[in-house]
C-alpha positions, 0 to 999 in steps of 0.5 A: 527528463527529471527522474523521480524516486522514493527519497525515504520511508516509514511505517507504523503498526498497532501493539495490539496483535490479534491472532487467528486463535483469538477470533476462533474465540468470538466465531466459527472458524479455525487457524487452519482455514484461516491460514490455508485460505489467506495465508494470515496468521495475524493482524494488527487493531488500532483500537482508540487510534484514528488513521490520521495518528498512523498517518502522521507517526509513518510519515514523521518516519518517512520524513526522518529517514528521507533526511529532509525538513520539514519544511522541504515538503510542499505537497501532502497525498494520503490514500485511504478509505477510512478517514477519521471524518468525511471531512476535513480529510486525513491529509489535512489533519496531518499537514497540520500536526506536520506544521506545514502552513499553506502547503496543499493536501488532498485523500485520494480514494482507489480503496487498496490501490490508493498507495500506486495511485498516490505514488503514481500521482506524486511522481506526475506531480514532481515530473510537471516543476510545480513541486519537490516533495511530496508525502504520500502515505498509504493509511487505514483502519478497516477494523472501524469497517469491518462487519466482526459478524461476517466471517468471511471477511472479518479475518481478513483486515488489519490496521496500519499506515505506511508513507514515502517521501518522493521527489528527484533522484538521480538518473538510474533511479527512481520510477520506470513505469506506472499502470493504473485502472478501474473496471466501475461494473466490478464494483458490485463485487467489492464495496462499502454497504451504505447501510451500515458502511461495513465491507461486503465482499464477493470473494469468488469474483474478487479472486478470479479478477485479482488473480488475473489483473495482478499478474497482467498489471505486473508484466506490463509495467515491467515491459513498460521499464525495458526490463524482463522477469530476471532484472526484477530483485522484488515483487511487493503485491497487496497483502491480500491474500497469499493465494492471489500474491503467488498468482501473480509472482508465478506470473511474473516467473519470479521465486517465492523468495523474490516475493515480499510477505508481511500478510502473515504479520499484518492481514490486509491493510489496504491502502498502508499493505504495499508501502508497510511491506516495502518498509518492512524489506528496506529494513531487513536490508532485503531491498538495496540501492539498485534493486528493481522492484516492481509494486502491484495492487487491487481494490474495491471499485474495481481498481487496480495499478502497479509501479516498476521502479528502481530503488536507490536515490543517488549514484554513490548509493549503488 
């Protein structure tokens, strides 16, 4: 059985910060609701950049710290549901920056799930021998969807792209587990308007579904390893918000500190929220070769998904 892991890993995020002070500036509201509700004291805005050009810049980082060539990449995956157009789609747009003749490339859309979906979808792929490696990179720009009128959601959002190379790693490693799913009757609760294509939000039924299918989702993929609360080194949730994060960590029985947090930093990125926080830890050596970690996420359709994976690439590694 081919094992199938994260080969490198790479993110991106806007200069411009934008605080909770600046939108008590342009609306009603506080810091200190805005940080007791969410946990949010910042987030990034793209501003004249499209999400394909934070694709590409995560995933050349990807790319570089997975040291592979470019070249070595024969299928490309982008999660979003902010495309620079209906189409060609993002994935398109950067496997043509990447010089990737010919090599196959698709958007999938599961709204903030999209990253488990794509990583879930890739590692399928690799595991069947059609393909090697794979770019999957989480990335969008909800600043372009949200309503700056509607403060209940407007100080939620962020901008930014997060990427992962996956491909075959050696027994021990990789993905142990995945769990995906949807609930179509939800979707009332969690959805682009038609209209104007702002979000619209339900945010008491949000929280109660998210609350309840983050922690479940998490468990099960868990159990799905062989694995139990005490061999998870990491739990990395959406950043949504963090009251719905420490939901299901004290589901899983895991300490605040095995718990990744970067909704303070970044607000919700939605699809590029799960991958940017995973780079974040590797980076500050708070992820290691060996470390089992488990990812877990929610979205607009409703959909949901989580992955339990062991970190590292190669036995030497650990």
């Amino acid at each position: 059985m081919t094992n199938v892991g994260i080969l490198g890993i790479g993110s991106y995020t806007p200069e411009k910060v934008f605080t909770n002070f600046d939108f008590e500036k342009i609306m009603d509201t506080s810091d200190e609701w805005i940080r007791e509700m969410t946990g949010i004291e910042e987030r990034r805005f793209a501003e004249d950049m499209e999400t394909s050009e934070m694709a590409f810049i995560a995933a050349e980082r990807a790319l570089e710290d997975s040291g592979l060539n470019k070249e070595d990449i024969d299928f490309v995956i982008v999660a979003t549901s902010t495309g620079d157009h209906k189409f060609p789609s993002v994935a398109n747009l950067i496997q043509e920056r990447l010089g990737l003749n010919n090599v196959p490339s698709m958007d999938q859309l599961a709204a903030c799930t999209g990253f488990i979906y794509g990583l879930s979808t890739a590692e399928m792929f690799v595991k069947s021998g059609n393909y090697k490696n794979i770019l999957v990179v989480g990335a969008d720009k909800l600043t372009n969807i949200t309503d700056f009128d509607d403060r209940s959601t407007a100080v939620l959002f962020g901008d930014g792209a997060g990427a992962v190379v996956v491909g075959e790693v050696d027994e021990g490693f990789g993905i142990k587990s995945f769990e995906l799913g949807s609930k179509g009757s939800g979707a009332k609760y969690l959805y682009g308007d038609k209209e104007l294509g702002y979000i619209r939000m339900n945010g008491r039924e949000v929280f109660k579904f998210a609350v309840r299918q983050m922690g479940e989702s998490s468990v099960a993929v868990t159990d799905k390893a062989g694995l139990n609360k005490d061999d998870i080194d990491m739990l990395i949730p959406h950043q949504a918000n963090i009251r719905i994060m420490n939901a299901a960590r004290e589901r899983m029985g895991l300490p605040y500190d095995k718990m990744s947090v970067t909704v303070d930093k970044y607000g919700n990125t939605s699809a590029a929220s799960i991958p940017l926080s995973m780079d974040y830890e590797v980076k500050r050596n708070r992820i290691k070769p060996g470390d089992n970690i488990v990812l877990v996420g929610f979205g607009g359709g409703l959909t949901w998904g989580a992955v339990c994976l062991t970190w590292g690439t190669k036995k030497e590694d650990s």
